[in-house]
N, CA, C and O of each residue as an XYZ file, in Angstrom:
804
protein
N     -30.929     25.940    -22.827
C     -31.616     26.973    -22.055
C     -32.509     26.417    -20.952
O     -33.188     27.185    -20.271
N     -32.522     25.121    -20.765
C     -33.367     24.485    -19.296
C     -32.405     24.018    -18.803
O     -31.488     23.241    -19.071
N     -33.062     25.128    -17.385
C     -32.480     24.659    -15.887
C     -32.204     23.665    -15.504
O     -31.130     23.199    -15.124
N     -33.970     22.949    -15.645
C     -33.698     21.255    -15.390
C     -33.037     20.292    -15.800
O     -32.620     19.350    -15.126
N     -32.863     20.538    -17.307
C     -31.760     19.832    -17.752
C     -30.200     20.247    -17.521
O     -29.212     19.554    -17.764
N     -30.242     21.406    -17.050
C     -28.637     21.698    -17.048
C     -28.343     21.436    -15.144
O     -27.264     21.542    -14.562
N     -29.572     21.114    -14.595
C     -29.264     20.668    -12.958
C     -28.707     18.740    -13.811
O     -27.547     18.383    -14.015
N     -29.715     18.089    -14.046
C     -29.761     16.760    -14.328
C     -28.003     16.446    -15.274
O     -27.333     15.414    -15.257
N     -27.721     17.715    -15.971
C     -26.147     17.186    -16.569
C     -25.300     17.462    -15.381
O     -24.296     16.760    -15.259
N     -25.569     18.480    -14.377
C     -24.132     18.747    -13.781
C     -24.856     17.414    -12.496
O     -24.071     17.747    -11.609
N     -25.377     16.700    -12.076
C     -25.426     15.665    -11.482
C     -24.883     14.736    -11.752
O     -24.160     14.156    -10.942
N     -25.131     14.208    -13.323
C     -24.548     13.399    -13.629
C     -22.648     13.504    -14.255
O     -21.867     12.671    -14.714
N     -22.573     14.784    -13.986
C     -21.399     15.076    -14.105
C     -20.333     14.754    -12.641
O     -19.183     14.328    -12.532
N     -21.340     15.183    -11.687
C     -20.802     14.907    -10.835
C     -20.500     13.555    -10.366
O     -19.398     13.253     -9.908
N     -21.765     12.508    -10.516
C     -21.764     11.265    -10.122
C     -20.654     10.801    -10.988
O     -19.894     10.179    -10.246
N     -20.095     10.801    -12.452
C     -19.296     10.428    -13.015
C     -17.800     10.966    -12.558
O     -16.845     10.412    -13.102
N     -17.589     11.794    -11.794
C     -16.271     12.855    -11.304
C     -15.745     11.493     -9.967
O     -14.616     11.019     -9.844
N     -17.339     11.055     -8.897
C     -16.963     10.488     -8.052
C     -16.800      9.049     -8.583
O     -15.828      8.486     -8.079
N     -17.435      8.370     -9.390
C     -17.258      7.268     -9.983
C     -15.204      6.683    -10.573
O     -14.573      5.628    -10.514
N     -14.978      7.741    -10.946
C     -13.726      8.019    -11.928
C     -12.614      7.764    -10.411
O     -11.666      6.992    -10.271
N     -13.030      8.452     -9.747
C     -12.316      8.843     -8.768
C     -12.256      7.601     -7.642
O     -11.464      7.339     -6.736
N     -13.588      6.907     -8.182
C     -13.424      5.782     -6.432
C     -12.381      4.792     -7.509
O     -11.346      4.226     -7.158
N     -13.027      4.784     -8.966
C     -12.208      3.696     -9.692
C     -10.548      3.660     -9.949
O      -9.828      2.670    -10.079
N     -10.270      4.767     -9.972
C      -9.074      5.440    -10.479
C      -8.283      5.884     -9.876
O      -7.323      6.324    -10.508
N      -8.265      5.990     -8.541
C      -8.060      6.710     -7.129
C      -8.137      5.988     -5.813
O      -7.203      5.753     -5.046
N      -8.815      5.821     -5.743
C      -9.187      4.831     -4.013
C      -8.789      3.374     -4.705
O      -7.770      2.764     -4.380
N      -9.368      3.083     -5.318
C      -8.592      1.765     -6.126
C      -7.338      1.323     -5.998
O      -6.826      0.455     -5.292
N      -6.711      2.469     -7.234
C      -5.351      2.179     -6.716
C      -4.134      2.423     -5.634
O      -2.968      2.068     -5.460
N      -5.408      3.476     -4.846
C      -4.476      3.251     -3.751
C      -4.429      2.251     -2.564
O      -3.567      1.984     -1.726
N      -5.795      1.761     -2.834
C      -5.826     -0.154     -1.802
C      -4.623     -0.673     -2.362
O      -3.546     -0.720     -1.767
N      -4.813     -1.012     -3.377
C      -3.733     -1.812     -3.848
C      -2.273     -1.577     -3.496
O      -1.503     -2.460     -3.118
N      -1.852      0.215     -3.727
C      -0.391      0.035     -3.233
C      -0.263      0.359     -1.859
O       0.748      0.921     -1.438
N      -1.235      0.039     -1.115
C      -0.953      0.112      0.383
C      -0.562     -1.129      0.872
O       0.282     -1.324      1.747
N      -1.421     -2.226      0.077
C      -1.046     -3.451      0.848
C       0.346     -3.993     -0.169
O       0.947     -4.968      0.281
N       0.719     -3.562     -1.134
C       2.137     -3.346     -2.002
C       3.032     -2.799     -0.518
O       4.129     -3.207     -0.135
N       2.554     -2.236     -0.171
C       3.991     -1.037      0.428
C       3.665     -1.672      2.335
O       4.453     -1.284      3.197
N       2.856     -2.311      2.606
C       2.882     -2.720      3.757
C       3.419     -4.358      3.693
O       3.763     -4.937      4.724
N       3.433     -4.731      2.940
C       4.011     -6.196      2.302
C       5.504     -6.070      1.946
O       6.306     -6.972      2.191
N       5.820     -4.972      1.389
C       7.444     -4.573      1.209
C       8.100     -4.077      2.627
O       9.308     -4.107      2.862
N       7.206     -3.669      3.424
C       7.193     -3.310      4.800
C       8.351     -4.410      5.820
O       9.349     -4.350      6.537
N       7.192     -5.530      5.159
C       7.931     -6.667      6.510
C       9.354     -6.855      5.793
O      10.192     -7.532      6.388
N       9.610     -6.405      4.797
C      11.397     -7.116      4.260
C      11.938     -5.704      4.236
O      12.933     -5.717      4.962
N      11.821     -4.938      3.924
C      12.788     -3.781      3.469
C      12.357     -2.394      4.874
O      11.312     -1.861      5.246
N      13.783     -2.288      5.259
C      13.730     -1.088      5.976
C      13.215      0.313      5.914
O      12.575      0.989      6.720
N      13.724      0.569      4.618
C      13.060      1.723      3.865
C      12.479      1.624      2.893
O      13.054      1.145      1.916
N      10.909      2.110      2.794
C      10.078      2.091      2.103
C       9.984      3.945      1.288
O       9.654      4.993      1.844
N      10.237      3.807      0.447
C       9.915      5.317     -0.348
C       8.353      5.775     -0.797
O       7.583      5.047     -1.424
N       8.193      6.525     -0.545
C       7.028      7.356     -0.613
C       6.400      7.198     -1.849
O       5.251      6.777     -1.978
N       7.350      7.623     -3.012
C       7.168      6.537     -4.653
C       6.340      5.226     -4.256
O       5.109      5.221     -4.272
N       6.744      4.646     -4.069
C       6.375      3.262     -3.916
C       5.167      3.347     -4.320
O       4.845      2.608     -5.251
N       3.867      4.533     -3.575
C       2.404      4.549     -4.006
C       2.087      4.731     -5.131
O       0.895      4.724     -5.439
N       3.184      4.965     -6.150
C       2.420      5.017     -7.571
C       3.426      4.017     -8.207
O       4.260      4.443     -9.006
N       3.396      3.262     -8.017
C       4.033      1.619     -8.392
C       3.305      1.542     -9.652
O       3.840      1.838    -10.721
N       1.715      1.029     -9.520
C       1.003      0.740    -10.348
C       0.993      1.404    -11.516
O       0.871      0.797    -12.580
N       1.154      3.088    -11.429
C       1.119      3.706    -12.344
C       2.750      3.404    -13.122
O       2.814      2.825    -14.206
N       3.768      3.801    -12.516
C       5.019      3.156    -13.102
C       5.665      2.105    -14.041
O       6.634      2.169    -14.797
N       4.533      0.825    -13.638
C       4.245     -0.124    -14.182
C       3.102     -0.060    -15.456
O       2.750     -0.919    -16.264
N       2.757      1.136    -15.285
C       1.148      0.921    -16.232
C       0.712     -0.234    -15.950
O       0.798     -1.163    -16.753
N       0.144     -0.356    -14.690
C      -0.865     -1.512    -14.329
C      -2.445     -0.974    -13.961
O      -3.556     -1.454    -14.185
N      -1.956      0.322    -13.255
C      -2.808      0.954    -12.347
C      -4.733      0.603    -13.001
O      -5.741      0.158    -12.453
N      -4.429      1.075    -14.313
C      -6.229      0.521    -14.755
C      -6.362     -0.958    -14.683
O      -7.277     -1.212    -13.900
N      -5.692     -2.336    -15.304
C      -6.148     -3.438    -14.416
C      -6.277     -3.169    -13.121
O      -7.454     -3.307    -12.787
N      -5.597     -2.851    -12.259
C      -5.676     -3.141    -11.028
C      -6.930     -2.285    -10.411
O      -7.364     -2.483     -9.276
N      -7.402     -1.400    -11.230
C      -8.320     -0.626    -10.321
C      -9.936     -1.419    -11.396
O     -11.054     -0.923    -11.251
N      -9.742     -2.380    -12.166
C     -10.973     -2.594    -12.717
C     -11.129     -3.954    -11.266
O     -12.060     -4.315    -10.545
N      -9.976     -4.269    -11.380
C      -9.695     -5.846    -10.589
C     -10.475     -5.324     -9.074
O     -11.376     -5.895     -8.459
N     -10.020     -4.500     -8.866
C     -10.774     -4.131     -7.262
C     -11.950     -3.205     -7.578
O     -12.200     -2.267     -6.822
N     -12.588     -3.412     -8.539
C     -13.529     -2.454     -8.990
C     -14.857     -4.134     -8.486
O     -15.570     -4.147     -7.483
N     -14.768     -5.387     -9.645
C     -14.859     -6.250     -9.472
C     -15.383     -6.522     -8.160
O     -16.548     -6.499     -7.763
N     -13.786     -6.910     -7.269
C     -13.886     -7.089     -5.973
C     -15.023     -6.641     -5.238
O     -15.904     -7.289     -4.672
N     -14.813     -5.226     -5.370
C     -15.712     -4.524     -3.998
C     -17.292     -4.986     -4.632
O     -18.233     -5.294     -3.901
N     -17.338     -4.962     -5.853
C     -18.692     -5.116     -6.016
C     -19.763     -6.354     -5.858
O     -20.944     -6.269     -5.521
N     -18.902     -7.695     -6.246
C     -19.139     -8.684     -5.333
C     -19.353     -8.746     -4.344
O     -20.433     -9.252     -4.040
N     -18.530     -8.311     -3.375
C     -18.954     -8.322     -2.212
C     -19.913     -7.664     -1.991
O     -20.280     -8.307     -1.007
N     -21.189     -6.331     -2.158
C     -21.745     -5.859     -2.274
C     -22.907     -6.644     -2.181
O     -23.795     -6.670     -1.329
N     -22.689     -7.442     -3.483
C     -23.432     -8.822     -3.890
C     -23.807     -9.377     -3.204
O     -25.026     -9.291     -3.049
N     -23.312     -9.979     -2.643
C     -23.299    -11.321     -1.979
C     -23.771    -10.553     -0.377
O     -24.151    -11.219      0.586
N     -23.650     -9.172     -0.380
C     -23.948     -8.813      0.743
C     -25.591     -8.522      1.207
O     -26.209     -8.310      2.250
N     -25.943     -8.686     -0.595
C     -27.737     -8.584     -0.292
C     -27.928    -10.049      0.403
O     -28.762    -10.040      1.309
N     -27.363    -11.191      0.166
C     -27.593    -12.663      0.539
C     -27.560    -13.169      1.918
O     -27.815    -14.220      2.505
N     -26.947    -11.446      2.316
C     -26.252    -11.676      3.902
C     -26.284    -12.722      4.584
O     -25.764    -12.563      5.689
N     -26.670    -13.719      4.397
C     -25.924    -15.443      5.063
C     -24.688    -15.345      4.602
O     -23.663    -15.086      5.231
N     -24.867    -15.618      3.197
C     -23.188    -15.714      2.631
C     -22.224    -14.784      2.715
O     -21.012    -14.964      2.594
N     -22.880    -13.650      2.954
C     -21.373    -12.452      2.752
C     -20.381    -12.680      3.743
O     -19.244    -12.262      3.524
N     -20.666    -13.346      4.919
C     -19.080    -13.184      5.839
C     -18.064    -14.156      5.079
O     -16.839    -14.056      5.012
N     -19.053    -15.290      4.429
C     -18.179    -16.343      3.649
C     -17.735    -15.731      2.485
O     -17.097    -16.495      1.760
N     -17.815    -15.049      2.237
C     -17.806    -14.591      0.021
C     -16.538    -13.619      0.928
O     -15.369    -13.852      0.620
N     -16.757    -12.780      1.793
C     -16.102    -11.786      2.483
C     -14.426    -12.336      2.395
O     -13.592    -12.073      1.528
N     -14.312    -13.046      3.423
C     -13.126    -13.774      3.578
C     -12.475    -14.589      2.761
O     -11.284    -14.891      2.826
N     -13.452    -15.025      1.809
C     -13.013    -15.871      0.471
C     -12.040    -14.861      0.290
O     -10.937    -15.066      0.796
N     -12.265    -13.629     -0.440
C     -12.384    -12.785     -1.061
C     -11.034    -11.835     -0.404
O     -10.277    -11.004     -0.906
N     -11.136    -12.273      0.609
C      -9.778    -10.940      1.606
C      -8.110    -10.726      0.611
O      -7.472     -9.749      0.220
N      -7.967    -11.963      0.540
C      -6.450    -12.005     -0.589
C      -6.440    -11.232     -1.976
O      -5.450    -10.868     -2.611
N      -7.618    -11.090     -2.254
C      -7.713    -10.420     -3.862
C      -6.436     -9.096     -3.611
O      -5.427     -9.284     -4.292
N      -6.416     -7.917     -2.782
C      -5.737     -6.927     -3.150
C      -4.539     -6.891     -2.720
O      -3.870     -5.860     -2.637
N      -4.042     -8.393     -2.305
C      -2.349     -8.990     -1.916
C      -2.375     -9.404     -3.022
O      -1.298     -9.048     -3.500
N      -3.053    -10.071     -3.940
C      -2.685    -10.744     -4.658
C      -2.549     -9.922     -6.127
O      -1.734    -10.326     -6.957
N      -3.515     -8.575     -6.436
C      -3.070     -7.919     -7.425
C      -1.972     -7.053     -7.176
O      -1.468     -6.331     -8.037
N      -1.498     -7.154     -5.643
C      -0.235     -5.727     -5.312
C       1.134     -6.743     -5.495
O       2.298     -6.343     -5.469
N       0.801     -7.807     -5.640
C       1.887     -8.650     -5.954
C       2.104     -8.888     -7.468
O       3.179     -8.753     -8.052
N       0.580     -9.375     -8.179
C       1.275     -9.689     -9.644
C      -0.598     -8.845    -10.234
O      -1.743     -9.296    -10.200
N       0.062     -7.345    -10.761
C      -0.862     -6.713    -10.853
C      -1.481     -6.994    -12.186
O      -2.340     -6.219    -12.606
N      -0.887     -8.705    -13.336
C      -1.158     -9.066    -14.150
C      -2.024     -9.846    -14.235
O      -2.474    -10.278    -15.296
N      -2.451    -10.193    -12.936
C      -3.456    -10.975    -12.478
C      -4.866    -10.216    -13.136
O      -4.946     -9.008    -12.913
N      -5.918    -10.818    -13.889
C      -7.288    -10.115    -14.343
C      -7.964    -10.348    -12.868
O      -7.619    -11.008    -11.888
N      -9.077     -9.512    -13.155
C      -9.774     -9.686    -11.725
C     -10.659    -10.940    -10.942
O     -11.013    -11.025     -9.766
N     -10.890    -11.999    -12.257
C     -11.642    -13.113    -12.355
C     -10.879    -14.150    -11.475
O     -11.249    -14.949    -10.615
N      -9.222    -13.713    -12.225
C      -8.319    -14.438    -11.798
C      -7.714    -14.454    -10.292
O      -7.195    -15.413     -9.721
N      -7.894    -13.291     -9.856
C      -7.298    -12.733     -8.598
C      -8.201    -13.245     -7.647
O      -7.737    -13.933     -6.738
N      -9.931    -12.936     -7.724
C     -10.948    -13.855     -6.572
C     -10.910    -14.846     -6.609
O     -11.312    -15.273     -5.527
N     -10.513    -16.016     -7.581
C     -10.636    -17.026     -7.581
C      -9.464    -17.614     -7.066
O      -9.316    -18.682     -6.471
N      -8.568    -16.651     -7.427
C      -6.771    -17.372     -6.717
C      -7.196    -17.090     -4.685
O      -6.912    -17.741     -3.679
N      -7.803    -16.083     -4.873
C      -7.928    -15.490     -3.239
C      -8.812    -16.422     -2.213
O      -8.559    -16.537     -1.014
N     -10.203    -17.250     -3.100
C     -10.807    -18.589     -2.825
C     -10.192    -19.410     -2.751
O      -9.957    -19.921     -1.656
N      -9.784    -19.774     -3.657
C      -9.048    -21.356     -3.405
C      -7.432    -21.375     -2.387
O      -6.996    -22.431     -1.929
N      -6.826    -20.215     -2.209
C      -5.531    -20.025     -0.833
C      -6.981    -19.832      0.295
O      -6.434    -20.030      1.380
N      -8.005    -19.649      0.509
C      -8.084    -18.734      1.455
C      -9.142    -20.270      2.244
O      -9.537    -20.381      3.405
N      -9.283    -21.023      1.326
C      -9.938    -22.202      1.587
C      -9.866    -23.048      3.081
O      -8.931    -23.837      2.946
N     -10.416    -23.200      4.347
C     -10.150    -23.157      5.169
C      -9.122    -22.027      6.231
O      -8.207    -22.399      6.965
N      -9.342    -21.372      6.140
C      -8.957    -19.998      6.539
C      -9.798    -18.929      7.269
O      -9.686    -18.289      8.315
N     -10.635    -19.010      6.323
C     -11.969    -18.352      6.543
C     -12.265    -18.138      7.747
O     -12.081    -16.942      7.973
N     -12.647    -18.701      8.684
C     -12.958    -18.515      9.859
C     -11.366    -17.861     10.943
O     -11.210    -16.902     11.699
N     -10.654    -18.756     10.567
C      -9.497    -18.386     11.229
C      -9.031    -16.807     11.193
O      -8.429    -16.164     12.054
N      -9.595    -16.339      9.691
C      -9.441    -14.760      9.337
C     -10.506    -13.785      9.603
O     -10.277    -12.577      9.545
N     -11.945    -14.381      9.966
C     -12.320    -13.351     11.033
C     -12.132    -13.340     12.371
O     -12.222    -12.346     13.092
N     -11.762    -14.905     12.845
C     -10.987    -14.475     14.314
C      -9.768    -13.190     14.565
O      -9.706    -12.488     15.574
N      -9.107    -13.132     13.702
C      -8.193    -12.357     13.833
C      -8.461    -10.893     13.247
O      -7.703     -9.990     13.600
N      -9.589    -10.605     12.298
C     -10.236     -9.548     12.696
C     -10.815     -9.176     13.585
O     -10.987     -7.962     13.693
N     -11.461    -10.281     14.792
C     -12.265    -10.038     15.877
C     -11.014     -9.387     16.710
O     -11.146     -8.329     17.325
N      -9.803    -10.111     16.671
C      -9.254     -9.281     17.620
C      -8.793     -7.828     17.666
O      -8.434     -7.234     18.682
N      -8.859     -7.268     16.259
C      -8.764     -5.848     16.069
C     -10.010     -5.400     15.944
O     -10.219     -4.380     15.287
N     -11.096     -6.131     16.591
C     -12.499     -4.967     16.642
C     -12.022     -3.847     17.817
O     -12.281     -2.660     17.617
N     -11.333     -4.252     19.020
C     -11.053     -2.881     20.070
C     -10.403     -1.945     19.915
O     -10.480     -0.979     20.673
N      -9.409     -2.010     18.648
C      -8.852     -0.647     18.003
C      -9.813      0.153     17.109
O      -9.769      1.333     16.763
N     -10.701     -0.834     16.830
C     -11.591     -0.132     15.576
C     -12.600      1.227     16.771
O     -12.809      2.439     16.718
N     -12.910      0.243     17.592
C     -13.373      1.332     18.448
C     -13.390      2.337     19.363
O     -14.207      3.091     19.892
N     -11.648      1.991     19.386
C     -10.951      3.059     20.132
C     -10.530      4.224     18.754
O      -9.752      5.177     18.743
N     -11.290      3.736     17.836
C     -10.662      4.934     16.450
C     -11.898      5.241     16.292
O     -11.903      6.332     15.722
N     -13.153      4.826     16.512
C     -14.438      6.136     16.361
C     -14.864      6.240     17.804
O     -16.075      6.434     17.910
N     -14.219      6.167     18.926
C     -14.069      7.276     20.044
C     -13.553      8.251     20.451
O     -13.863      9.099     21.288
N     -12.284      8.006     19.459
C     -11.733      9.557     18.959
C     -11.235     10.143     18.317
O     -10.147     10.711     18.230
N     -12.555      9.947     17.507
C     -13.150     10.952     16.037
C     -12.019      9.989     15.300
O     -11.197     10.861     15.018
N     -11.623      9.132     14.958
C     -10.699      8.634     13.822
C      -9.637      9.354     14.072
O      -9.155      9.869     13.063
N      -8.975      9.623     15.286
C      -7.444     10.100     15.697
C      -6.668      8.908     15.739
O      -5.933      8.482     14.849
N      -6.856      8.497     16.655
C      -6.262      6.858     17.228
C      -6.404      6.143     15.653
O      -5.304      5.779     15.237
N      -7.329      5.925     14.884
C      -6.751      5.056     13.604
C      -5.710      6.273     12.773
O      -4.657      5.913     12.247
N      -6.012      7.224     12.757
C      -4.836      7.920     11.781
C      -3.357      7.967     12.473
O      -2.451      8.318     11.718
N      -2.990      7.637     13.895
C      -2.143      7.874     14.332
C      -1.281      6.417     14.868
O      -0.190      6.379     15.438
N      -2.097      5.364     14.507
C      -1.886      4.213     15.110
C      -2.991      3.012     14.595
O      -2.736      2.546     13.484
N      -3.741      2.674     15.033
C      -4.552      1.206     14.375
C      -4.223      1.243     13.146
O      -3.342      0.486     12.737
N      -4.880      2.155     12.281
C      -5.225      1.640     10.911
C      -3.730      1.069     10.067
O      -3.836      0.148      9.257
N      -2.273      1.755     10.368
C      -1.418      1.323     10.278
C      -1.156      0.092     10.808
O      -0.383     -0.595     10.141
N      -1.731     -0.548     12.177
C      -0.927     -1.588     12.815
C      -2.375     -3.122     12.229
O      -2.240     -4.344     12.181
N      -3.446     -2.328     11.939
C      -4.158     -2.943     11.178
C      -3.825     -3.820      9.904
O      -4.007     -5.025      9.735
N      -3.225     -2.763      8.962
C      -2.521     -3.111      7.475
C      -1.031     -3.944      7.902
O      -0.698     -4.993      7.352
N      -0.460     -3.464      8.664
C       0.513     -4.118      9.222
C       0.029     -6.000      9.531
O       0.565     -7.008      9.071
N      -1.399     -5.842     10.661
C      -1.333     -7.420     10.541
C      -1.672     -8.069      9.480
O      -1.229     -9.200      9.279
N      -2.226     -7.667      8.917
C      -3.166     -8.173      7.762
C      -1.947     -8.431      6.758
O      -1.621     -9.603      6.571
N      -1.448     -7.699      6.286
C       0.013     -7.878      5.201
C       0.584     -8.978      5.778
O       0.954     -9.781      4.921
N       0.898     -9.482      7.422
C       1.715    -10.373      7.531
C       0.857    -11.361      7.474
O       1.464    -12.335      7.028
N      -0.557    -11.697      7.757
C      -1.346    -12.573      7.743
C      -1.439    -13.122      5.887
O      -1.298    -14.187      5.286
N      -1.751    -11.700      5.522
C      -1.550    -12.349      3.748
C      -0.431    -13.099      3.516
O      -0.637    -14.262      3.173
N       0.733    -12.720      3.619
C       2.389    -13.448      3.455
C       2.127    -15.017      3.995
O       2.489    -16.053      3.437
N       1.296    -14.854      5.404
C       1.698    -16.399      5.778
C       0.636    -17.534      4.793
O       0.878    -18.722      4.575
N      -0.668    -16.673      4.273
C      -1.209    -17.661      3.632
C      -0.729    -17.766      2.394
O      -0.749    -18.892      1.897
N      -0.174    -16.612      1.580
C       0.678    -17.151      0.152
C       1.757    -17.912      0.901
O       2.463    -18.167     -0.075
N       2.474    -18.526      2.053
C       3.592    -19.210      1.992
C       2.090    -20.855      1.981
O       1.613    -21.602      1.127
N       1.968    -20.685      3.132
C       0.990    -22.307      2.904
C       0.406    -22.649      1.865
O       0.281    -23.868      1.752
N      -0.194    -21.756      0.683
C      -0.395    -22.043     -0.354
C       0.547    -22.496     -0.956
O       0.471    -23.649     -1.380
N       1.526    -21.841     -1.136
C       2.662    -22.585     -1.810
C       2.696    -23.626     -1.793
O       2.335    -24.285     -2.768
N       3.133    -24.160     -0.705
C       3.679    -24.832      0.295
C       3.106    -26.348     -0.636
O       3.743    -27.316     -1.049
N       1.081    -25.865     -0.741
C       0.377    -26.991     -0.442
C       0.040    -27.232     -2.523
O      -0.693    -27.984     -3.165
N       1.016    -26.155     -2.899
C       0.531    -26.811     -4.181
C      -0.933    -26.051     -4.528
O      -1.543    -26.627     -5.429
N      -1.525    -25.013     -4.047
C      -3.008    -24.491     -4.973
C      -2.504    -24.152     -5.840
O      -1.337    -23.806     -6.028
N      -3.737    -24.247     -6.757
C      -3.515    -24.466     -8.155
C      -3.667    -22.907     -8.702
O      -4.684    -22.297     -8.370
N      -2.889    -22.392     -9.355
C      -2.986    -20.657     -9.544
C      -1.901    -19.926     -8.458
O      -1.596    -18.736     -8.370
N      -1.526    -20.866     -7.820
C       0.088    -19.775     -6.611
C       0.786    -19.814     -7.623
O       1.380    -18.736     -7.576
N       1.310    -20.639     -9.033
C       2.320    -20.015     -9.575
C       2.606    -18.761     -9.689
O       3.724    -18.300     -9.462
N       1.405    -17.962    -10.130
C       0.871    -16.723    -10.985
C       1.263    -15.546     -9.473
O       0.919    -14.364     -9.489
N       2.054    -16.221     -8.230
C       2.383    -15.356     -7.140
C       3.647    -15.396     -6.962
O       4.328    -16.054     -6.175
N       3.955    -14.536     -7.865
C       6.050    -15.069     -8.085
C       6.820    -13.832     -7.888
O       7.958    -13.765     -8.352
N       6.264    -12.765     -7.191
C       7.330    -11.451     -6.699
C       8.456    -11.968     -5.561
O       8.796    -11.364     -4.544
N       8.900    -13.198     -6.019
C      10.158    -13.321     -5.153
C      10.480    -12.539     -4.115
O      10.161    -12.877     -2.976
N      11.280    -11.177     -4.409
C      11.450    -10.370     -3.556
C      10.853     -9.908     -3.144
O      11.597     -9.379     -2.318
N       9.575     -9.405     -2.851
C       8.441     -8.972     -2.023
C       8.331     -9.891     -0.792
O       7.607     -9.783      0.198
N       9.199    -10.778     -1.100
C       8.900    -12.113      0.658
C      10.075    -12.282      1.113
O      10.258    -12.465      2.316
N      11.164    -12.246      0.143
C      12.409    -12.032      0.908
C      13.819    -11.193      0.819
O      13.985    -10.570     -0.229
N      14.359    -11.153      1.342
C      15.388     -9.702      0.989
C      16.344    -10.322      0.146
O      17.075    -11.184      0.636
N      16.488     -9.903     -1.481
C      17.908    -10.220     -2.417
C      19.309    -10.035     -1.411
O      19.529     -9.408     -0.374
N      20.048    -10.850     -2.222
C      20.947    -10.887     -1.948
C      22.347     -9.833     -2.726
O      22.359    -10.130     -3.921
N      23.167     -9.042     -2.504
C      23.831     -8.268     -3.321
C      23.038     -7.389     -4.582
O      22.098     -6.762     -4.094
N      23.142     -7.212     -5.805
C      22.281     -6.257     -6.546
C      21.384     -6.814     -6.823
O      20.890     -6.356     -7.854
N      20.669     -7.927     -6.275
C      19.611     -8.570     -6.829
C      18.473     -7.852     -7.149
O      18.248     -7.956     -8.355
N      17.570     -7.090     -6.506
C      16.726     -6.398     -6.348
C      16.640     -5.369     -7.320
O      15.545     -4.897     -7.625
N      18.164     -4.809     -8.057
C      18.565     -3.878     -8.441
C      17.973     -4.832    -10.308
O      17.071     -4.452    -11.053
N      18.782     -5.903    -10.471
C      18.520     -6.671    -11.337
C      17.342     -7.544    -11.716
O      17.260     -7.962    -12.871
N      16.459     -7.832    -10.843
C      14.991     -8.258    -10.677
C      14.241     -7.011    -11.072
O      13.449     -7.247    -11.984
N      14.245     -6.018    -10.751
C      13.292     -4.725    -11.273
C      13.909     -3.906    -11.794
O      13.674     -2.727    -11.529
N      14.959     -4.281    -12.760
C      15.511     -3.094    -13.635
C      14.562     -2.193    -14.776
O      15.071     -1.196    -15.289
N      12.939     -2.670    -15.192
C      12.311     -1.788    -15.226
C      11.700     -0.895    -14.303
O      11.083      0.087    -14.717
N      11.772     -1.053    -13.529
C      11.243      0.417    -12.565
C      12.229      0.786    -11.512
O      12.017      1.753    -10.779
């Protein structure tokens, strides 16, 4: 029969509705964007399915604790603000790297995303610097221009920029690229391969 307490439950009802929702929701859909912009550069047609991969797989709750993690670190490290552009870019590979092997824990995924991303760092906010003039041609009008163009050609570079640093990782032997083994996500099967590589989903 108090107001005040029945304002103070539906607040916290609410804060828990948006909580559920950034975890459970925006989560997993980072993840299968850079999934489906990474399948992008090999496969012609991409299906609309594709965005609930995670769920298909029953991955979707790792993957949304794993970028739960993520974002919050960075957060972190963002009170330190010296370090955050560094922790930042460390940090950029984490949601290539769970849209690839969504078995990855989240401990596992920043630390795989540090050690590929190891000298990089700088090289990967240069190449965000060069998409700062789309960013601002998308809040000059009103976020049209990113819904109709950047934010796509955005995810677009970035997916191919992720691909080229899982190939040099490879390449160089870091320790934890095993654990990055979606074969076909980097190159196109040959005959039913694809068909036989993911015969669960």
């Amino acid at each position: 029969g108090s107001r005040k307490l029945a304002g103070i439950l539906f607040a916290l009802l609410g804060f828990a509705i948006i909580v559920l929702f950034w975890l459970f929701v925006s989560n997993v859909y980072r993840v299968a964007c850079c999934r489906v912009f990474l399948e992008g550069r090999i496969y012609e047609k991409i299906s609309y399915s594709r965005f609930m991969f995670l769920y298909r797989v029953k991955k979707h709750t790792k993957a949304a604790f794993s970028m739960a993690l993520y974002i919050l670190l960075k957060y972190v490290w963002l009170l330190t603000v010296v370090m955050y552009p560094v922790k930042r870019y460390a940090y950029f590979l984490t949601p290539y790297l769970v849209a690839e092997n969504p078995d990855l824990s989240a401990v596992e995924a920043i630390r795989l995303s540090s050690r590929m991303m190891k000298g990089h760092k700088w090289e990967a906010f240069l190449l965000e610097l060069t998409l700062l003039p789309w960013l601002v041609l998308s809040i000059v009008t009103g976020g049209l221009a990113g819904i109709l163009f950047s934010n796509p050609y955005r995810e677009t570079v970035f997916a191919e920029y992720a691909s080229r640093i899982r190939c040099l990782a490879k390449e160089q032997k870091v320790e934890g690229t095993e654990q990055t083994n979606d074969r076909y996500l980097f190159e196109a099967p040959a005959g039913d391969g694809l068909r036989a590589a993911y015969q669960d989903v």
